[in-house]
C-alpha positions in Angstrom: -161.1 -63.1 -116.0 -158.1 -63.4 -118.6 -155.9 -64.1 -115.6 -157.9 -66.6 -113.9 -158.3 -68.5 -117.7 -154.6 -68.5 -117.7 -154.2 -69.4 -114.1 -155.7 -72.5 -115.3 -154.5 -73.3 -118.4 -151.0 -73.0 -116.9 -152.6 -76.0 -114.3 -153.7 -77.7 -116.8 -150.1 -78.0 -118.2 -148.5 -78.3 -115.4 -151.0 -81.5 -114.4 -150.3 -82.6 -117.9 -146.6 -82.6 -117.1 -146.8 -84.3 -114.0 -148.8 -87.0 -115.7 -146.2 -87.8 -118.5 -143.4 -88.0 -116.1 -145.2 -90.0 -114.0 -146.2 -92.1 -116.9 -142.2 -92.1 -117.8 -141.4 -93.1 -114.3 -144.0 -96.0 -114.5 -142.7 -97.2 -117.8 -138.8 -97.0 -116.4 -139.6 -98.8 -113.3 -142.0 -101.5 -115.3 -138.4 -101.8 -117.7 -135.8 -102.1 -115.1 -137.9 -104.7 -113.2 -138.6 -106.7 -116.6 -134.7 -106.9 -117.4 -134.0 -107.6 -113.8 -136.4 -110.6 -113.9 -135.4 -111.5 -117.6 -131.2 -111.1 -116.1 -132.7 -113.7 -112.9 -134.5 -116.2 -115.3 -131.5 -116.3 -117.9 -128.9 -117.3 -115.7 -128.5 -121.1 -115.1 -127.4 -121.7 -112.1 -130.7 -123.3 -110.6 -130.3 -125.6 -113.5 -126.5 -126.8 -111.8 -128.0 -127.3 -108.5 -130.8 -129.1 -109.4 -128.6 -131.5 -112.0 -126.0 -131.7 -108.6 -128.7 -132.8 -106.5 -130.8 -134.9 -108.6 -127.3 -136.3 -110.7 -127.0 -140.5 -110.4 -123.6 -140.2 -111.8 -122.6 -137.1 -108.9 -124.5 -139.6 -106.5 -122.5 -142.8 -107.6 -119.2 -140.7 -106.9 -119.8 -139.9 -103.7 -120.5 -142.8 -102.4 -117.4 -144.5 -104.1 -115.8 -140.6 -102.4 -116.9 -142.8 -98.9 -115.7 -146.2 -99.8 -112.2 -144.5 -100.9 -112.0 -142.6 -97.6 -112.8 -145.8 -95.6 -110.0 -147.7 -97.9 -107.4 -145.1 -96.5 -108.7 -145.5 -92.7 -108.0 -149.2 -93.0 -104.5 -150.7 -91.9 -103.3 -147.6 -90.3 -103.6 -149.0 -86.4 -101.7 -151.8 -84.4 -101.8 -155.4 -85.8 -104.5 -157.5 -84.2 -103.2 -159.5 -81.2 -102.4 -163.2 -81.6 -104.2 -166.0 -78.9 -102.2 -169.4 -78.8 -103.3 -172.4 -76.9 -101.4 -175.6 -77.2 -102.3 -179.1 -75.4 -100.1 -182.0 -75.2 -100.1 -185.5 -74.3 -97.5 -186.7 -72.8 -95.8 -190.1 -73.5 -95.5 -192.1 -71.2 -98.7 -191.1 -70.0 -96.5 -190.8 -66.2 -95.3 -187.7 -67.2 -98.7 -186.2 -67.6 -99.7 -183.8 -70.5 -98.9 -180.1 -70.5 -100.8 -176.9 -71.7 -99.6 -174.0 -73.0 -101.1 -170.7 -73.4 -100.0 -167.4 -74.5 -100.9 -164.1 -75.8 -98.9 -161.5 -77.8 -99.0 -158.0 -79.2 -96.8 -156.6 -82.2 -96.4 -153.4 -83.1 -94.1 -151.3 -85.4 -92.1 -148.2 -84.2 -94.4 -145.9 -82.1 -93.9 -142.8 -84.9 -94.7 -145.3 -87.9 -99.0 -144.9 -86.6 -98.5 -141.2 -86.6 -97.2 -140.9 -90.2 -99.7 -143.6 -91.5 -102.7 -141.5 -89.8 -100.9 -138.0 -91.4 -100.8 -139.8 -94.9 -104.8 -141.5 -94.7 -105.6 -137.8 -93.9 -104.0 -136.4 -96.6 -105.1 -139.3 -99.3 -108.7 -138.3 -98.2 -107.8 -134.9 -98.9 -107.2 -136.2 -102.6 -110.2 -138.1 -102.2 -112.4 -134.9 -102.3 -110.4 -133.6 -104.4 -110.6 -135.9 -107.1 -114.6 -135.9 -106.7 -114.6 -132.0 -107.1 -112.5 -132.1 -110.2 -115.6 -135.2 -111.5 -117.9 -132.7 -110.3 -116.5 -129.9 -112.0 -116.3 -131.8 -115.3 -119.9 -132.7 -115.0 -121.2 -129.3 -114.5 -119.2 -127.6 -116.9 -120.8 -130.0 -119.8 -124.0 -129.1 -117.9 -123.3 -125.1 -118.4 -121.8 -125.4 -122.1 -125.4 -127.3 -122.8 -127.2 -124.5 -121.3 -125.0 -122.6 -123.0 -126.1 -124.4 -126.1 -129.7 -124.3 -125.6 -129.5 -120.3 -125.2 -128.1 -120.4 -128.8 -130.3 -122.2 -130.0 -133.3 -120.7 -128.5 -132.4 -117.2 -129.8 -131.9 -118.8 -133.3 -135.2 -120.6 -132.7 -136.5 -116.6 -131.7 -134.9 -115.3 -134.8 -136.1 -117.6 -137.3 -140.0 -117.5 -136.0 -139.9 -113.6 -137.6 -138.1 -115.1 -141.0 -140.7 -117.6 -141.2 -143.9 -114.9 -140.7 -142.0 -113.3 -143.5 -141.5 -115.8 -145.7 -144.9 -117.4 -145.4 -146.0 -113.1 -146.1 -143.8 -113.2 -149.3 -144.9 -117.0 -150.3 -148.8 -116.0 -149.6 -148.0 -112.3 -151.7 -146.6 -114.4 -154.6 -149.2 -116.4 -154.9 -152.0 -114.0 -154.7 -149.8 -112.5 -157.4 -149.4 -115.3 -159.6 -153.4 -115.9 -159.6 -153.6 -112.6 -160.7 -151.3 -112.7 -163.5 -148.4 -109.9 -161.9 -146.4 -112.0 -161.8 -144.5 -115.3 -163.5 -144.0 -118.6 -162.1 -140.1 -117.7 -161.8 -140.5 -115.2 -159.0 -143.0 -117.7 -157.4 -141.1 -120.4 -157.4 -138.3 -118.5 -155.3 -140.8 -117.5 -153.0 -142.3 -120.9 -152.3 -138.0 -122.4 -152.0 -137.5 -119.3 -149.8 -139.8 -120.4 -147.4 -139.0 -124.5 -147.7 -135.9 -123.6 -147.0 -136.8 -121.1 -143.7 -139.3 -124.3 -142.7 -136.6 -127.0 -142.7 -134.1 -124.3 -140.7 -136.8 -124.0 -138.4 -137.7 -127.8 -138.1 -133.4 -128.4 -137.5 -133.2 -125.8 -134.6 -136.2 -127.4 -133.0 -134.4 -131.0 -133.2 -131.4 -129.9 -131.2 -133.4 -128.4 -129.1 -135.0 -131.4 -127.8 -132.2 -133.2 -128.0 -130.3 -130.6 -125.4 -133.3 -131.0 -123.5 -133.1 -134.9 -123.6 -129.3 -134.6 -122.4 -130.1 -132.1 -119.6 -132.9 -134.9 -118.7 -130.2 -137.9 -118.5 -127.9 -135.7 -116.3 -130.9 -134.6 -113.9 -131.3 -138.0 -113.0 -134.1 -138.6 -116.4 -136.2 -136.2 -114.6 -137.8 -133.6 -116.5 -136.3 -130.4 -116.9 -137.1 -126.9 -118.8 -135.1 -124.0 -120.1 -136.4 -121.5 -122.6 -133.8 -118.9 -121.8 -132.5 -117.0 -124.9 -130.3 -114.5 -123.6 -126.7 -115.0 -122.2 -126.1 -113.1 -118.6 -123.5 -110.5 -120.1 -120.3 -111.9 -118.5 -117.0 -109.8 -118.9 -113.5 -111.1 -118.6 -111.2 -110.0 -115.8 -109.0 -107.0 -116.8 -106.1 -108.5 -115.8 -105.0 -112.0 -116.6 -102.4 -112.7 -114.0 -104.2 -111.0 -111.3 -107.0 -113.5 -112.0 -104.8 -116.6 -112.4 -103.3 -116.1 -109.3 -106.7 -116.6 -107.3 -107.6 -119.3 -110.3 -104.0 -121.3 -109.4 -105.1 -121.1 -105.7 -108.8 -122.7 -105.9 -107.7 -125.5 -108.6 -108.6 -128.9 -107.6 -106.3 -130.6 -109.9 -103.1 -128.5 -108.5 -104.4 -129.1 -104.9 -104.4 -132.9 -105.7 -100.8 -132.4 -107.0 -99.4 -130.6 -104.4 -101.1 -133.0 -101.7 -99.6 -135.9 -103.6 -95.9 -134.2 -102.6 -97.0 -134.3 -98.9 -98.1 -137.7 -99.2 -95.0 -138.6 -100.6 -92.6 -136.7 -97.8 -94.4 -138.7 -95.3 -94.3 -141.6 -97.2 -90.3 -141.2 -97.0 -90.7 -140.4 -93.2 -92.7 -143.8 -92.4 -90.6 -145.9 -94.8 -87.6 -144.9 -92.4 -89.3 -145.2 -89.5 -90.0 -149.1 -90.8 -86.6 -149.8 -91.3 -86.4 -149.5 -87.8 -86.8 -153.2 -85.4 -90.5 -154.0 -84.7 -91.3 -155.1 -81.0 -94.1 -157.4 -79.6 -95.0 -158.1 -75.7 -97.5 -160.4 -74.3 -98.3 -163.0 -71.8 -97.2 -166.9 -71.6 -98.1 -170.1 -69.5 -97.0 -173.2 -69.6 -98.8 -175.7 -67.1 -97.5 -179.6 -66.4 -98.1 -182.2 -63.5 -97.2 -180.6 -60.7 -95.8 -177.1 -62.3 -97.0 -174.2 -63.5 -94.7 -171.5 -65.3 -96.2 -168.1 -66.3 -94.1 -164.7 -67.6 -94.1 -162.1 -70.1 -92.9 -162.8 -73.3 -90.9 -159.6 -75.5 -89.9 -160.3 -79.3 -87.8 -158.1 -81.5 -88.0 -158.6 -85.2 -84.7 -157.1 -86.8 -85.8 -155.2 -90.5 -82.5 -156.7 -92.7 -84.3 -157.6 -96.1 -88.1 -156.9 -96.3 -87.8 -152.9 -96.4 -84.9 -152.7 -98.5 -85.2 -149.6 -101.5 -88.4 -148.7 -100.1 -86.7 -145.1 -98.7 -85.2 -144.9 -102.4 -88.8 -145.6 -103.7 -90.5 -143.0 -101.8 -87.7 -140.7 -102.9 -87.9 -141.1 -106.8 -91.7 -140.8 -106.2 -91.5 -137.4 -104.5 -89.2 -136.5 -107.3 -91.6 -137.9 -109.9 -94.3 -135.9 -108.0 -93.0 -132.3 -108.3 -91.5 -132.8 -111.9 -95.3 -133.6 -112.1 -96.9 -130.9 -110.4 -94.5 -128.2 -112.2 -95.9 -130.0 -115.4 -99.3 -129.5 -114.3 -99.0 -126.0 -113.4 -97.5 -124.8 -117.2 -100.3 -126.9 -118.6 -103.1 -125.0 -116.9 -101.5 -121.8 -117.2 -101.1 -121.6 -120.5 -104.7 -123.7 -121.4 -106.2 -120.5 -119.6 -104.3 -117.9 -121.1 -105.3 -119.2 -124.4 -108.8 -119.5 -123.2 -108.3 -116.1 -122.0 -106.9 -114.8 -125.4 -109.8 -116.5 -127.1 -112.5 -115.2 -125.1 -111.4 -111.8 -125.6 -111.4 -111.9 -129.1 -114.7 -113.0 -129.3 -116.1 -110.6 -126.8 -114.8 -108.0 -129.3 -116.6 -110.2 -132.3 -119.4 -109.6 -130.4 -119.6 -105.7 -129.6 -118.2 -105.3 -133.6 -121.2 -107.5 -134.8 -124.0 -106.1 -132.7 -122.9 -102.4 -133.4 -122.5 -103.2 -137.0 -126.7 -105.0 -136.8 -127.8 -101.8 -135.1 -126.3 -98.8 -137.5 -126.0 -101.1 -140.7 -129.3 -103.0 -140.6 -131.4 -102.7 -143.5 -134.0 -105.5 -142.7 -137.2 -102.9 -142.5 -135.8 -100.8 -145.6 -135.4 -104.1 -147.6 -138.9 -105.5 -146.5 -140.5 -102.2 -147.9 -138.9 -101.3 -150.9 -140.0 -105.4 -151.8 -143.7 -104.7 -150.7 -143.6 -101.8 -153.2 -141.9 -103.0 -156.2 -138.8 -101.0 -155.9 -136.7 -104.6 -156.2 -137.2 -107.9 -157.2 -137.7 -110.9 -154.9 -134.0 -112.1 -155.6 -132.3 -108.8 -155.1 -134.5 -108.9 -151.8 -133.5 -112.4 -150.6 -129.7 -111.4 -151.6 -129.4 -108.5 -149.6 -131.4 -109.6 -146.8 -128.9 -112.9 -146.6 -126.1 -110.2 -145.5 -128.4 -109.2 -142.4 -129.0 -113.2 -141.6 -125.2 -113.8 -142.0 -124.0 -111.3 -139.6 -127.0 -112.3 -137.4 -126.2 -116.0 -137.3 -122.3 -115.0 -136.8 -123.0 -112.4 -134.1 -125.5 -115.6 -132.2 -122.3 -118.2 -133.1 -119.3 -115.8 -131.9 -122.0 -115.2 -128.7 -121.9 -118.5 -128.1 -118.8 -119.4 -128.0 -117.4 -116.2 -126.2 -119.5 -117.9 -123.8 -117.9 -121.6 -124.2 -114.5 -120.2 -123.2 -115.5 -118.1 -120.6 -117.1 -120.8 -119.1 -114.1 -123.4 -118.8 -112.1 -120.0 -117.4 -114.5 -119.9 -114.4 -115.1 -123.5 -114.1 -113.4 -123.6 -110.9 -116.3 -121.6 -109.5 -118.5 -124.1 -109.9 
């Protein structure tokens, strides 16, 4: 009998047991999904694609993009032909009157359409690129106002728990006062603690529709929500110049350059092909009373005066070109390794500030000691400030950790 009761009592336990870890394995599973679905709805990039699509400025660009390209097309092929047709009278009217007709094609040095076509190509190369780089700019202010709202969102968060406390503290005083445990000193601080907590509150909720309003005028004035609070946890490459090196390679701006240096060495290979004769052909016939004279007709125009420095133009503009794009490559170098220095001081701001919130944080310890007497309502609202500092710091240094990291990856966009 003793046996069987401990038979199952030890099933008991063991169904007990299989119940909690269940329960535990529930409770993980429940967790992981909510910060998976939290990590999905924090990130902003269905914001980007909906501003990209719905964007009358992105829209406008494009279509100038297609005007530009079009621009480059034109004037690249063989001048139009020319179409003469004289008719004279002739004096004395004996002699009869005579008509003349003829037709004729110029055209420059076969290579010269070649070179143009290479060089429209290449312009609407730039073309693009020039619209990426607009692009780019557009949905990098996009991001840093997302990147704004996030802030502001988790201060909004934040400051919803400081106002249920000071509206606890300002009621508490009050009920004190009426009873006399009090003076009109301590109640007084209560009532500009919580003013001044009201008229935090009232600020945050102003910039947040007014980041809202923005991220309406760049989606086109259509509405548009975000109520994220909560950055994605990006981390900086470990190594700088690895990372430039695949940065340097995907810029628009230093593709645009480098373009403009192949524009330039054809632009040297057409301008000597133009110093070379042009030719036109065509058709002639002249008809009078009793005659009729028809042939070809060749021209050669000879290139003394109308091309002249234009080899020596294209040179000093090539020259100008690479000074330029050498320029342009220091410049963004040494923009991204500052970003790159910045960032990763702040992401160590960051780590220092929310390790020092979770082992120094003495918000709860504060709040009781208050509730029973142990320290005045200034000694509370003076200590608790250090918490709010270092809270609001930790949000700001947050923030822009996230400002610099997002003009590092901008190209990604």
């Amino acid at each position: 009998m003793k046996r069987e009761q401990r038979a199952s009592k030890l099933v008991a336990l063991s169904n007990v047991s299989i119940l909690r870890m269940a329960e535990k394995l529930i409770s993980s599973i429940i967790f992981i999904t909510v910060v998976a679905t939290a990590t999905a709805q924090n990130g902003y990039e269905n914001i980007l694609k909906e501003i990209e699509a719905n964007s009358t400025t992105l829209n406008a660009l494009r279509e100038q993009m297609e005007v530009r390209k079009l621009i480059n097309q034109t004037g690249i092929y063989l001048e139009n032909p020319g179409v003469e047709f004289n008719y004279l009278w002739g004096s004395p009217s004996l002699i009869g009157n005579r008509t003349d007709v003829s037709v004729t094609q110029s055209f420059d040095f076969p290579s010269a359409y070649a070179y143009r076509k290479k060089i429209a190509n290449l312009e609407n190369t730039n073309v693009e690129l020039s619209y990426q780089s607009e692009r780019i700019t557009l949905l990098l202010s996009v991001r840093k106002i997302c990147i704004e709202l996030i802030y502001y969102n988790a201060l909004a968060k934040e400051y919803a728990v400081r106002l249920f406390n000071s509206e606890r503290i300002a009621e508490t005083y009050k009920a004190k006062l009426d009873k006399g445990e009090t003076n009109i000193i301590e109640y007084n601080k209560a009532q500009l603690n919580l003013i001044a907590v009201q008229n935090e509150v009232a600020r945050i909720e102003t910039e947040q529709k007014s980041l809202l309003s923005e991220l309406k005028r760049l989606n086109g004035d259509k509405e548009i929500s975000f109520d994220a609070d909560k950055y994605s946890g990006n981390i900086l490459p470990a190594d700088f110049n690895a990372w430039y090196v695949q940065a340097e390679s995907k810029s628009p701006v230093l593709q645009y350059v480098s373009t403009q240096i192949e524009i330039n060495e054809q632009q040297i290979k057409l301008n000597r092909v133009m110093g070379l004769p042009k030719f036109s052909a065509g058709y002639m016939s002249e008809k009078i009373v009793g005659e009729w004279y028809q042939g070809v007709s060749i021209g050669i125009s000879i290139p003394l005066w109308e091309n002249k420095n234009q080899v020596k133009q294209a040179k000093t503009q090539l020259k100008a070109s690479e000074y330029a794009l050498n320029d342009t490559k220091v410049q963004f170098c040494r923009n991204l390794q500052n970003l790159y220095l910045r960032a990763s001081s702040l992401q160590q701001t960051v780590l220092k500030y929310k390790n020092a919130l979770s082992v120094y944080n003495n918000e709860t310890l504060l709040k009781k000691a208050l509730d029973a007497g142990e320290i005045s309502l200034l000694e509370y609202l003076l200590e608790i400030e250090y918490y709010y500092s270092v809270f609001n710091s930790m949000l700001e240094s947050e923030r822009d950790f996230e400002f610099s990291f997002a003009e590092l990856s901008a190209i990604e966009l």
